[in-house]
VMD Tcl script that draws the C-alpha trace (Angstrom):
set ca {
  {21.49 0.23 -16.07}
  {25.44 0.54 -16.94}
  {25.61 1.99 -12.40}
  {23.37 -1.97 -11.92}
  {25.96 -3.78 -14.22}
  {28.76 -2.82 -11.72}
  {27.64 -4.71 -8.52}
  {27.65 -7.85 -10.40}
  {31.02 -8.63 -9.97}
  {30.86 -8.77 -6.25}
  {28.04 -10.99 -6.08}
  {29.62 -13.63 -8.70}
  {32.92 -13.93 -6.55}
  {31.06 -13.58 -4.12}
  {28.14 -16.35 -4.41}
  {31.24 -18.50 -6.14}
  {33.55 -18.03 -3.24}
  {31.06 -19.31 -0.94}
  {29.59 -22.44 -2.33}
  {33.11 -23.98 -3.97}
  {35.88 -22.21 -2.31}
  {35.84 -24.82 1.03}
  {35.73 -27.91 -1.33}
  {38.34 -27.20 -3.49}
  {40.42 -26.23 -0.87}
  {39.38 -29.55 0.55}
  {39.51 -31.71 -1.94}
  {41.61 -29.88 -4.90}
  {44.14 -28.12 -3.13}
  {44.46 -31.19 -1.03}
  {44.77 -28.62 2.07}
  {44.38 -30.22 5.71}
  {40.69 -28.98 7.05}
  {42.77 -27.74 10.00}
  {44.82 -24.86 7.71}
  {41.73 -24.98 5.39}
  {39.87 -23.04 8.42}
  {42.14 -20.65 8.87}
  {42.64 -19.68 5.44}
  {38.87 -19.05 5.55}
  {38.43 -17.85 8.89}
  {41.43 -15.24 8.56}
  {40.13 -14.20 4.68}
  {36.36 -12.80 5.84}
  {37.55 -11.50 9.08}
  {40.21 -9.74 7.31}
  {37.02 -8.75 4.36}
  {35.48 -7.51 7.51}
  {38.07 -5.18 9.29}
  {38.74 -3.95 5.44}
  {35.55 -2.14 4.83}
  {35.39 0.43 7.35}
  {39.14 1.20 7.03}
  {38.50 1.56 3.03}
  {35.25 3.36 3.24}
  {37.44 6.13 5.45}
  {40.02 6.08 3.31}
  {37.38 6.81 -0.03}
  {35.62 9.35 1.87}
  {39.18 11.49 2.23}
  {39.95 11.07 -1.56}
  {40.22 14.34 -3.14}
  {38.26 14.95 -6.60}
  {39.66 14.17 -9.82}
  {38.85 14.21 -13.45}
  {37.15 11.11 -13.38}
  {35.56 11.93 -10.28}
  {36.05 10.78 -6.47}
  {34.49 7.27 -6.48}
  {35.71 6.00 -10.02}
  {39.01 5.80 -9.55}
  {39.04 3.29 -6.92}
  {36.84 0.95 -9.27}
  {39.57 1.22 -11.71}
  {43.09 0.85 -10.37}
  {41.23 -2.11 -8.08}
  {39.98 -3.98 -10.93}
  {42.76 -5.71 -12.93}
  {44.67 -6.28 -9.38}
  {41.45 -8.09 -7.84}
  {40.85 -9.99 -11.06}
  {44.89 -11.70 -10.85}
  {44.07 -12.46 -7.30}
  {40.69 -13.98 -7.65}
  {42.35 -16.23 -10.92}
  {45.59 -17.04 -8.50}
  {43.12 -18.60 -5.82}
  {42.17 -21.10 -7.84}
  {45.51 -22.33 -8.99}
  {47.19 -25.18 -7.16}
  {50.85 -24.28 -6.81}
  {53.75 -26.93 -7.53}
  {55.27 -25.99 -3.90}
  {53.57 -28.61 -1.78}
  {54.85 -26.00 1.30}
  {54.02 -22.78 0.43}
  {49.86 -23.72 -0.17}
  {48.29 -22.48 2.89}
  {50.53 -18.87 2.93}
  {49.71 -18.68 -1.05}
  {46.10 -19.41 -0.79}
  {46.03 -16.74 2.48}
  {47.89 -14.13 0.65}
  {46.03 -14.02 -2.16}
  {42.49 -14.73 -0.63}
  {43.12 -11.80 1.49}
  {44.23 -9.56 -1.26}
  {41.26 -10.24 -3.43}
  {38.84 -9.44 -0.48}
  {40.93 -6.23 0.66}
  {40.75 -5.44 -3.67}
  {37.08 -6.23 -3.86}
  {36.55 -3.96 -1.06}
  {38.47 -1.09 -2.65}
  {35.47 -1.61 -5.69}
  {32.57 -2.41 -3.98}
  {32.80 0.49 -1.05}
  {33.32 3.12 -3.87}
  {30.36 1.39 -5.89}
  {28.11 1.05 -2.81}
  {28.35 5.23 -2.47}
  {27.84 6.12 -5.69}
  {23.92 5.89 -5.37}
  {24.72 9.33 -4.15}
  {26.38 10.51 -7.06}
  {25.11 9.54 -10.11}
  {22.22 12.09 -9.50}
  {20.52 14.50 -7.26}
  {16.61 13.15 -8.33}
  {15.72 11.03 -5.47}
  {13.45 9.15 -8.21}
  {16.27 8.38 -10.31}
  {18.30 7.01 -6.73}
  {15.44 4.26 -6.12}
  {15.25 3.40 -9.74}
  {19.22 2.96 -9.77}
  {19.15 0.80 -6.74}
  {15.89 -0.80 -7.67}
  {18.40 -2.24 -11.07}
  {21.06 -2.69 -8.74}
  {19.71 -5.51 -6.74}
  {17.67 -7.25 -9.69}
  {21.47 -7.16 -11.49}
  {22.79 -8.50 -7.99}
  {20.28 -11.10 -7.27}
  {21.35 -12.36 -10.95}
  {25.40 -12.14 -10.40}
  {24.98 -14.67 -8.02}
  {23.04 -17.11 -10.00}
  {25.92 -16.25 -12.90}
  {28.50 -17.15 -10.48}
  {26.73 -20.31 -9.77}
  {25.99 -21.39 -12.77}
  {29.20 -20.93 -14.43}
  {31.53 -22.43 -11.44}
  {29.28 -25.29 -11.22}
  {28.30 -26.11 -14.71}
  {32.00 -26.20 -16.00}
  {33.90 -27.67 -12.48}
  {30.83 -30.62 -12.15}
  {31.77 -31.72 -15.12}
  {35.44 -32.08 -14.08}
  {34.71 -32.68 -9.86}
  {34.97 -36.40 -9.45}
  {36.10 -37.15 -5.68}
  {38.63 -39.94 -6.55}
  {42.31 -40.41 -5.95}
  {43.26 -40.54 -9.25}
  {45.95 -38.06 -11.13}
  {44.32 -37.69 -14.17}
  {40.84 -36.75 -12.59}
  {42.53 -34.33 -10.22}
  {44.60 -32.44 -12.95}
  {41.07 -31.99 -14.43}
  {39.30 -30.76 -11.80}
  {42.15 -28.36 -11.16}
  {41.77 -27.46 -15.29}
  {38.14 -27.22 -14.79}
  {38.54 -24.39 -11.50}
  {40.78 -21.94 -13.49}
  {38.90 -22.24 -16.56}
  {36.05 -21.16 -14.58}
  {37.47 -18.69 -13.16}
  {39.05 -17.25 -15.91}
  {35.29 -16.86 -17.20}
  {34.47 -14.79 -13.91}
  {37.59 -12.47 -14.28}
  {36.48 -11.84 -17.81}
  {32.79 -11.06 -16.60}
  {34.70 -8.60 -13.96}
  {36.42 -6.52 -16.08}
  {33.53 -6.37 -18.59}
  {30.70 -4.87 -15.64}
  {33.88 -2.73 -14.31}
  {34.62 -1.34 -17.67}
  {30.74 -0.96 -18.41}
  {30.51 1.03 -15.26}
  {33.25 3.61 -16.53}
  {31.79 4.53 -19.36}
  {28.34 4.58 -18.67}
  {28.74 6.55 -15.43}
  {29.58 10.02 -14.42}
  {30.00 11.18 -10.68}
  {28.76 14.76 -9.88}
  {29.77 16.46 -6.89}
  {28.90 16.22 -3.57}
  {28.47 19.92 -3.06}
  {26.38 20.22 -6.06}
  {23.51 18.11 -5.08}
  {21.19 19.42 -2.38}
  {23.74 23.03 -1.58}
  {21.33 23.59 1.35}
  {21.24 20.44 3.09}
  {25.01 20.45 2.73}
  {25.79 23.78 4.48}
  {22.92 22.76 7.32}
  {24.25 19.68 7.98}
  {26.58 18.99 11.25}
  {28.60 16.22 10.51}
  {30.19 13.90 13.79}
  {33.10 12.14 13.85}
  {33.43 8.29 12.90}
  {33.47 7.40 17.08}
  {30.31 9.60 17.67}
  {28.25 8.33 14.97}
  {29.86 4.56 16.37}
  {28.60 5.47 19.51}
  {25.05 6.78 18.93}
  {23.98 4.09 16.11}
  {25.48 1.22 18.63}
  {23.41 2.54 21.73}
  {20.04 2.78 19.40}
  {18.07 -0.05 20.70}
  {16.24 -1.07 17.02}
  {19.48 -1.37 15.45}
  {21.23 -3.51 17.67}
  {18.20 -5.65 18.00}
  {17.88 -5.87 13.83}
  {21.64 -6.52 13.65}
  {22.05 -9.24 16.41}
  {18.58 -10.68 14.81}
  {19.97 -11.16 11.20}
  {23.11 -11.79 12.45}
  {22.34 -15.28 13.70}
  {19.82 -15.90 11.10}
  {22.86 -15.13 8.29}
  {24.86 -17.34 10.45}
  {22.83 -20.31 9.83}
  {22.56 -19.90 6.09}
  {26.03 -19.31 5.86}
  {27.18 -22.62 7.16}
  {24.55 -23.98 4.85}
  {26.59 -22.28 1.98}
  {29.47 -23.45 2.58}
  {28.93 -27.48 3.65}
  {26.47 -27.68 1.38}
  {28.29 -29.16 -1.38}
  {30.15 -31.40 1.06}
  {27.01 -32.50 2.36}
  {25.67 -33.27 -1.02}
  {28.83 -35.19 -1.96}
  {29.55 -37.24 0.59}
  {26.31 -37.18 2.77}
  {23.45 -37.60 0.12}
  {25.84 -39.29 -2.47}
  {24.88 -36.47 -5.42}
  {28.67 -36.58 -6.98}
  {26.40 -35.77 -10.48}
  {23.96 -33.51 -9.23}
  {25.43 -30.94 -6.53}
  {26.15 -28.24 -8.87}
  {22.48 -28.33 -10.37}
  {21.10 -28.54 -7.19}
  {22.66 -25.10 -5.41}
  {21.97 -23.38 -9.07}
  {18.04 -24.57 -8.23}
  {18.94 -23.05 -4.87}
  {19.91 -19.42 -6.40}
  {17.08 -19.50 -9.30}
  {14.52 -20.25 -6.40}
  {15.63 -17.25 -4.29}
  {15.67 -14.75 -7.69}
  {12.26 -15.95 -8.80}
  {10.39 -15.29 -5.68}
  {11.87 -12.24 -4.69}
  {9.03 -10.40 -6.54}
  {6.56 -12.16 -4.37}
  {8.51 -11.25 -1.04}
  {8.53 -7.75 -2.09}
  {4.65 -7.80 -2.40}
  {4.29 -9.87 0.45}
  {5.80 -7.44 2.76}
  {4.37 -4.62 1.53}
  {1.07 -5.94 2.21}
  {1.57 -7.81 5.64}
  {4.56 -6.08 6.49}
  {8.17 -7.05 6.95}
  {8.53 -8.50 10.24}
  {5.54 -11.15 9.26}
  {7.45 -11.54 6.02}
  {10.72 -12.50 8.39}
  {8.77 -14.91 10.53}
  {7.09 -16.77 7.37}
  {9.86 -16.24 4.97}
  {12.46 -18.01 7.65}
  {10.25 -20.47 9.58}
  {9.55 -21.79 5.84}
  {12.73 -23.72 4.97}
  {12.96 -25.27 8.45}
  {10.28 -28.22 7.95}
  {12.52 -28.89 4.71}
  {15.96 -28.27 6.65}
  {14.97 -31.07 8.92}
  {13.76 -33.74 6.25}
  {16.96 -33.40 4.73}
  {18.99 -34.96 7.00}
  {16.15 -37.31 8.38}
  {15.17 -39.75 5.27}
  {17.83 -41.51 3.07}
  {18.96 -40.07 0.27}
  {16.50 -39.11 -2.51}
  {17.27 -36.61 -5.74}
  {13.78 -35.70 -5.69}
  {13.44 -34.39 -2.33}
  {16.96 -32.79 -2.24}
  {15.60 -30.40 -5.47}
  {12.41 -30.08 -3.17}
  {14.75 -28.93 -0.15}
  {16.74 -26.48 -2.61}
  {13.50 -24.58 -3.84}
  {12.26 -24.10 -0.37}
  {15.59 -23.21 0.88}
  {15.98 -20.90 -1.87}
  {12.77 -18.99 -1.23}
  {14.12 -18.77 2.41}
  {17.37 -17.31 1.32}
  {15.54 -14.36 -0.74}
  {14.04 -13.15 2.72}
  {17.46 -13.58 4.12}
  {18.86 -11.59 1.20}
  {15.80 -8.55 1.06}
  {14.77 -8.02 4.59}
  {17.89 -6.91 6.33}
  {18.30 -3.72 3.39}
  {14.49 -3.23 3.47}
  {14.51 -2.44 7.24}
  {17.40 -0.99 8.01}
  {16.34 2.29 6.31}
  {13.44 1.95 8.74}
  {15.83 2.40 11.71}
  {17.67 4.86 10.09}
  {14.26 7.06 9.98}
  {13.95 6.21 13.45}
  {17.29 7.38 14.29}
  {16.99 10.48 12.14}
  {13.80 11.59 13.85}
  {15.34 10.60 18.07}
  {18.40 12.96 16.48}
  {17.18 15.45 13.99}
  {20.30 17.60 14.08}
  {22.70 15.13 13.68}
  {24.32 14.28 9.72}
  {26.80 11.93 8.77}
  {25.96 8.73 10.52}
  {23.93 6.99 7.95}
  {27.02 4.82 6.28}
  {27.48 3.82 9.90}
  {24.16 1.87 9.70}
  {25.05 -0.09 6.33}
  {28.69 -0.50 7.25}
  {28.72 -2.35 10.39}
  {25.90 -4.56 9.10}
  {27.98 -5.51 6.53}
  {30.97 -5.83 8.70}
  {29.07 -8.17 11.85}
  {27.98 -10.21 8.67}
  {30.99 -10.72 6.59}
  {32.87 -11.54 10.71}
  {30.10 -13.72 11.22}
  {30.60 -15.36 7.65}
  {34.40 -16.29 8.76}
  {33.32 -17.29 11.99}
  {30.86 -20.27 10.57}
  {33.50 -21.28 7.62}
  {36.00 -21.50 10.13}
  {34.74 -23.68 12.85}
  {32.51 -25.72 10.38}
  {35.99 -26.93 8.72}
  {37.89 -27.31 11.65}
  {35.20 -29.52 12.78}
  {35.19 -31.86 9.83}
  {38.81 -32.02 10.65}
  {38.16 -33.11 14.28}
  {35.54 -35.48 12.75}
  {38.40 -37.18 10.38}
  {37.74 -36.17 6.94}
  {39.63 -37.45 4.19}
  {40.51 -34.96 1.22}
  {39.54 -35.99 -2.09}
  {38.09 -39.45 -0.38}
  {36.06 -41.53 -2.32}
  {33.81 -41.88 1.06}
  {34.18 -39.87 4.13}
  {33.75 -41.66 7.61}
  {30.41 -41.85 9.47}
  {32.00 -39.21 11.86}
  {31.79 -36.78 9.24}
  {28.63 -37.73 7.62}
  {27.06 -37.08 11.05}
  {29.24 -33.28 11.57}
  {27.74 -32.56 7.85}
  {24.14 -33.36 9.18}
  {24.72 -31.39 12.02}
  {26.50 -28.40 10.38}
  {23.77 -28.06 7.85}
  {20.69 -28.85 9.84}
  {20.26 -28.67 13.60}
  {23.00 -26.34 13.92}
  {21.13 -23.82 11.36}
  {17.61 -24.55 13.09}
  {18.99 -23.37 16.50}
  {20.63 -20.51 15.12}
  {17.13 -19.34 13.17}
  {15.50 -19.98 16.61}
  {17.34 -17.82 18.45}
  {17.43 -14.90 15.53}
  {13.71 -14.98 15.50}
  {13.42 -14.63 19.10}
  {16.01 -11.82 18.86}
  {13.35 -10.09 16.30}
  {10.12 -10.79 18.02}
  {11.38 -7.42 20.56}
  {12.07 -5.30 17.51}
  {9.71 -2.54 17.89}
  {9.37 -0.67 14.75}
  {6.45 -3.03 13.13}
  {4.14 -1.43 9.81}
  {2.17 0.95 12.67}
  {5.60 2.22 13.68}
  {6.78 2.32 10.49}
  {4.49 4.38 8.90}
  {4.32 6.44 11.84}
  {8.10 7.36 11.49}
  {7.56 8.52 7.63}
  {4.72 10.42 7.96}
  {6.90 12.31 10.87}
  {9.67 12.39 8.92}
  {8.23 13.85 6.06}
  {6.88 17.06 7.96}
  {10.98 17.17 9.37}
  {11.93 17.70 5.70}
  {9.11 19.64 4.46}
  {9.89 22.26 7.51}
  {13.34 22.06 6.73}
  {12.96 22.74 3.02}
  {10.57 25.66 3.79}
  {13.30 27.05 6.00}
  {16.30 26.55 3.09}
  {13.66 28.36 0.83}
  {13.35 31.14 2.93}
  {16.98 31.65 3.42}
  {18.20 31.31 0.09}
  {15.32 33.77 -0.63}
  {16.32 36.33 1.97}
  {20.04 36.00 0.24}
  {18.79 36.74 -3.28}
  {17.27 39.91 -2.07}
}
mol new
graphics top color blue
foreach p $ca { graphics top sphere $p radius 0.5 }
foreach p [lrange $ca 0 end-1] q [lrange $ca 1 end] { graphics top cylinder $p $q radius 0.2 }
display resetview
């Protein structure tokens, strides 16, 4: 429980980050959309190159007393938690905004990287009981799926109260009030989880879990295990797949407070409505698990997806109505959970498939996780960046009482068709993956006799060296 706490804090700043950070920078910061893209673009690209870099760097840190992981989480923590507070405060130098807001932005994503990377790894860690793994990671993601209805919830719930889209100086120096306040809450909630994580978790050694497995193993170098994992066909296919279909929710994330603002006229109501959004997807994440265990996971993508499309499109099609737009956020939501499960459910599927097309080969599997996470987090500053800089081609109006019917239309677009098409395509990108339940099952059972045989051979050995 204490090992779940600590990958909270990346999905707070995380889920906060993504719904508020373009608006404020909009409308609070009083940034030009044109600068406003870059900042973003520039901050997840730069999240992006960051992980594999840091994830070398952790796995050439020597042991110490509070073992090899931990110490990353600790001198990252108060660092990221000045940066993530410093975001959110408008500086007096009219000038300097766009290189303060890119400075800091990319230090808190280079800092967050330094403690999630390290966090991510210590799954292998904590224990050596492969039982005691799944039920760590099993608490991980229900403690995940909740840090980013936290992070919701407490940037919307105390900046709606203070958001009012008006040029007026009072009403601005609140909403600025209302940001830090907010995220002076978050920082707090930060260094809680981090220090909760210290002293609830110790790190073994490496070479003390599985001994055997360790001296069998032939590790390859980072460009090998680049080179294999990139030419296995699955993979690429489940990467490009997901990739598009993160790609459209993504631009929903981050327009879809615009779009509620200015679009559907829901000043009062946009905060409540993406918290609906999050509560939806954590509440029916139970019934996607079940679902794909019993009809398997690439029928739980095609439903799962397809299912917030029909809702996608009424949204921009009728005038604007409260009711539907909480009807849109539930469906949306329980679209999102799929978006959010699937990908980490079946990419240890590929991995077995890899594993059993290269049995003698060890040290890839990060390689699998990694660039996932790295094509997505690119793909997230791709979307942020282009979807600004084309409400700034479109003529938007910081802190504007009403935008133009230019960018009323670009917010339709950006959170509807747009999204559709990119769905489309990712679904048609997944229809060729090949490893479906038959395969799937297939692969374990194979797998299984692998390790058995090896296990019976590591027996043997270690038996013929005791006598």
């Amino acid at each position: 429980l204490c090992y779940a706490v600590g990958g909270a804090p990346y999905q707070i700043t995380g889920s906060a980050l993504g719904f508020f950070l373009q608006i404020y920078l909009l409308d609070v910061a009083q940034l030009d959309p044109f600068y406003a893209s870059i900042i973003l673009f520039v901050g997840r690209a730069w999240d992006a190159v960051t992980d594999p870099c840091v994830g070398f760097l952790v796995s050439r840190t020597k042991w110490t007393r509070f073992g090899r992981m931990m110490p990353w989480v600790l001198l990252s923590t108060p660092f990221a938690v000045t940066c993530y507070f410093l975001i959110w405060y408008v500086p007096a130098v009219e000038q300097g905004k766009v290189l303060w807001y890119l400075v800091f932005y990319c230090l808190f994503q280079s800092l967050q990287t330094c403690f999630h990377v390290p966090y991510s790894s210590f799954t292998m860690f904590i224990s050596d009981d492969q039982k005691e793994r799944d039920s760590a990671t099993a608490y991980r993601m229900t403690v995940e799926v909740l840090g980013s209805v936290v992070g919701t919830a407490i940037q919307g719930q105390i900046v709606g109260g203070g958001h009012h889209p008006l040029n007026v100086t009072r009403s601005l120096d609140d909403t600025k009030e209302a940001y830090m306040i907010a995220s002076g809450v978050i920082c707090a909630i930060y260094v809680l989880c981090a220090t909760i994580l210290f002293v609830g978790v110790k790190e073994q050694k490496g070479e003390n879990l599985h001994p055997w497995s360790q001296k069998k193993a032939k590790p390859i170098t980072f460009c090998q295990g680049l080179r294999l994992v990139m030419g296995h066909g699955p993979y690429v296919k489940l990467v490009l797949g997901f990739l598009f279909i993160s790609l459209a929710f993504m631009l929903m994330e981050g327009n879809f407070a615009l779009f509620l603002t200015y679009a559907l006229d829901h000043r009062e109501d946009f905060q409540n409505i993406l918290l609906v959004i999050m509560l939806s997807g954590t509440i029916s994440i139970p019934f996607w698990q079940w679902f794909l265990t019993r009809f398997g996971k690439k029928t739980a993508v095609y439903l799962g997806i397809t299912w917030a499309v029909p809702f996608m499109i009424l949204m921009v099609c009728i005038k604007s109505n409260l009711v539907i737009s909480y009807m849109v956020s539930v469906a949306t939501g329980a679209s999102v959970a799929v978006a959010f499960l699937l990908p980490w459910s079946m990419l240890p599927d590929v991995v077995d498939d890899f594993k059993l097309k290269n049995p003698d080969i060890r040290g890839y599997e990060a390689i699998f996780f990694s660039f996932y996470v790295f094509f997505t987090k690119f793909a997230s500053g791709v979307s942020l960046g282009i979807s600004t800089l084309s409400l700034d081609f479109a003529g938007y109006v910081s802190r504007g009482c009403y935008q133009p019917e230019s960018v009323i239309l670009t917010l339709k677009v950006l959170v509807s068709p747009v999204p559709v098409a990119l769905i489309a395509i990712g679904l048609l990108i997944l229809k060729t993956y090949p490893i479906d339940e038959e395969k799937r099952k297939s692969n374990r059972k194979l797998l299984q006799e692998l390790l058995d045989t090896e296990d019976s051979e590591s027996e043997t050995t270690a038996l013929g060296s005791v006598v």
